[in-house]
C-alpha positions, 0 to 999 in steps of 0.5 A: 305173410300169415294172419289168423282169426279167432272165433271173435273176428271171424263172426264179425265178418261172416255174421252182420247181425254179430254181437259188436266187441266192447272197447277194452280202453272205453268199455263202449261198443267198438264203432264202426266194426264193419269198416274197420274189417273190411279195410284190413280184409283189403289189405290182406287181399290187396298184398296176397297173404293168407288168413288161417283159420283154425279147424277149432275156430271154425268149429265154434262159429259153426256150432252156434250157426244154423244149418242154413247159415254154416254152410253159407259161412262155410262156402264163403270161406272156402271161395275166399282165397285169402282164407285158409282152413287149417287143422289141429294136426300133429305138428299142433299136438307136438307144439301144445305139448312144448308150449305146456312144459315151457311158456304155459307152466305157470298160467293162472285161469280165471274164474270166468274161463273154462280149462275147456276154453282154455284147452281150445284157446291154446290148440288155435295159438298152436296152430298159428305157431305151427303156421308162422302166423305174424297176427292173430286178430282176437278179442278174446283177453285170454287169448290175447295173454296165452299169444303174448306168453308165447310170442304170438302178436295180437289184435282186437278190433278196436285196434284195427285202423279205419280207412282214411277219409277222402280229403273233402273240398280239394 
């Protein structure tokens, strides 16, 4: 099975110093980030499935990284074998162009979003379509409405579960 992660996620699990996510239903900082992260990467390790991460993806983390910093988010994912680094290729280009002429006619953009952010946005959920990706983890809302116009499952931080406590006293 197939995951991805957008820029959104996959800074909180590279950087600790990331910006927590606001919870959508509370408007507060998500708590626990890091917990909630790690058991999902547990998960996804412990069954050997695959987290795709889109060149586009990768792009934005490193371009608001250092040079010292990039190229430690860079090996950390390339010695991770649950991670895959795949690129906006043909295939993509192909299902952008399909994706337009039928699920995204009729879209509105925000006044708040770029057509550039959105032209990024909708190149990474081609690349998920393209890969078979059963969830792209984001906590980009307009990723979030592109995924769902287009069947693409996803989920916000503030969604993933936390490990479960030990049963204290038994």
């Amino acid at each position: 099975m197939k995951y991805a992660f957008d820029t959104s996620v996959l800074v909180l699990l590279l950087d600790s110093d990331a910006q927590v996510p606001g919870n959508p239903e509370t408007g507060k900082p998500v708590e626990r980030v890091k917990e909630r992260i790690d058991y999902m990467m547990e998960g996804i390790e412990k069954e050997k499935h695959k987290i795709i991460v889109p060149t586009p993806v990768l792009g934005e983390i490193l371009e608001k990284a250092t040079a010292q910093t990039a190229q430690a988010y860079c090996e950390r994912i390339q010695k991770d074998k649950s991670f895959e680094i795949v690129p906006f290729d043909i295939l993509a280009a192909i299902e952008v162009a399909e994706l337009h002429r039928t699920a995204w006619k009729t879209e509105s953009v925000g006044p708040d979003v770029s057509r550039q952010k959105v032209k990024v946005d909708k190149q990474i959920l081609a690349i998920c379509k393209v890969h078979e990706v059963k969830i792209c983890y984001t906590d980009d809302q307009n990723m979030q409405r592109l995924g769902e116009q287009i069947g693409i499952q996803t989920q916000g931080i503030a969604e993933l579960p936390l490990p479960r406590s030990p049963k204290l006293g038994l």
